[in-house]
C-alpha positions as CSV (number, residue, x, y, z in Angstrom):
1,X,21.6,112.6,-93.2
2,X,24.7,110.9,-94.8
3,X,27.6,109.9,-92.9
4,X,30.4,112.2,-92.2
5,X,33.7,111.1,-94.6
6,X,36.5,109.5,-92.8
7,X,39.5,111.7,-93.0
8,X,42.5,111.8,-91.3
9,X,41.2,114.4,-89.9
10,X,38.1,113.1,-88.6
11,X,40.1,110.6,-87.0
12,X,42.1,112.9,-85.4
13,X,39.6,115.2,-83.7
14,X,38.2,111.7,-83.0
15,X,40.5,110.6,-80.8
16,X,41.6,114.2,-79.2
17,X,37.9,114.9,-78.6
18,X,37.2,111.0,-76.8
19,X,37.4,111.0,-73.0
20,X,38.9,107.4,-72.9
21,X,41.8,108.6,-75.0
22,X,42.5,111.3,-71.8
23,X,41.8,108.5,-69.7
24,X,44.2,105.9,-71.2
25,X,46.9,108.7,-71.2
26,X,46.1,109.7,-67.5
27,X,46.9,105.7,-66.2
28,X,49.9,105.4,-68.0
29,X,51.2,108.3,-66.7
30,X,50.2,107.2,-63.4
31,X,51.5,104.0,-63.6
32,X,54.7,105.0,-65.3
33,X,55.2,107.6,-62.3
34,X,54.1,105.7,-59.2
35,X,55.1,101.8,-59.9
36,X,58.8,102.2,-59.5
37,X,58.2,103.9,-56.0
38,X,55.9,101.4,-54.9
39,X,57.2,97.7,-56.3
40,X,59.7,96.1,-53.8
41,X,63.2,95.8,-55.3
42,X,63.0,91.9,-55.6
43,X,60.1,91.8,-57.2
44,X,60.5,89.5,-60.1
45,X,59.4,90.7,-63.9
46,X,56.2,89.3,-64.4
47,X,55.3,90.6,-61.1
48,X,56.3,94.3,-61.7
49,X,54.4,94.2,-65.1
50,X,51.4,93.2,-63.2
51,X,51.9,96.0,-61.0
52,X,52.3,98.2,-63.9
53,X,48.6,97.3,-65.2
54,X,47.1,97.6,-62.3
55,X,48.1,101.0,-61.4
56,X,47.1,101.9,-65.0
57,X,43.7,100.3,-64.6
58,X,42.8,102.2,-61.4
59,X,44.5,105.5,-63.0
60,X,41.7,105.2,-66.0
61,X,39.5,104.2,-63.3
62,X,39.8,107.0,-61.4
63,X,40.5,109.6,-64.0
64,X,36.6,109.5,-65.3
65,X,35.5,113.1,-64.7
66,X,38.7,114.9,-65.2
67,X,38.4,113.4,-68.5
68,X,35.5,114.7,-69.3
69,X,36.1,118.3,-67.9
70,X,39.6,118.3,-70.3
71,X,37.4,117.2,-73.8
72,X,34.8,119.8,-72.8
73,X,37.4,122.1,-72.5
74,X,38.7,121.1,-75.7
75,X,36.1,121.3,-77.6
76,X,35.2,124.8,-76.3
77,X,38.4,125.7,-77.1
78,X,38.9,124.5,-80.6
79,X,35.1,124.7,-81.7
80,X,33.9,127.6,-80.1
81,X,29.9,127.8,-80.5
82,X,29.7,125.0,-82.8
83,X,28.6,122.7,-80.4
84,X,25.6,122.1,-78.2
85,X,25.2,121.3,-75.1
């Protein structure tokens, strides 16, 4: 079976249809929403960037199944029967 040409299109269904790209979203939301409310006001720079990466990290962390449930919804929604599962 030959390989499937790379379109833009490919890569765009790609990425909509990958659970880490839902993940990644999901912790920087998280982080962007809950890291000002929970850094000290004199933390330094370096610090609150930290802070910022690690709320992100555990947002992906955490964020594993939702993930999944939105690109099986997804690809439900956009493909219909064409897929198996």
């Amino acid at each position: 079976m030959p390989d499937r040409p790379k379109t833009p299109t490919y890569f765009i269904f790609f990425i909509l249809f990958h659970p880490d790209t839902w993940r990644i979203l999901f912790g920087f939301c998280v982080s962007i929403l809950l890291t000002p409310q929970l850094a000290p006001p004199d933390l330094a720079t370096p610090g609150r960037l930290m802070l910022y990466v690690m709320i992100a990290t555990i947002g992906w962390a955490v964020s594993g199944k939702p993930a999944g449930w939105i690109t099986t919804g997804l690809k439900k929604w956009l493909l219909g029967d064409a897929i198996k599962k």
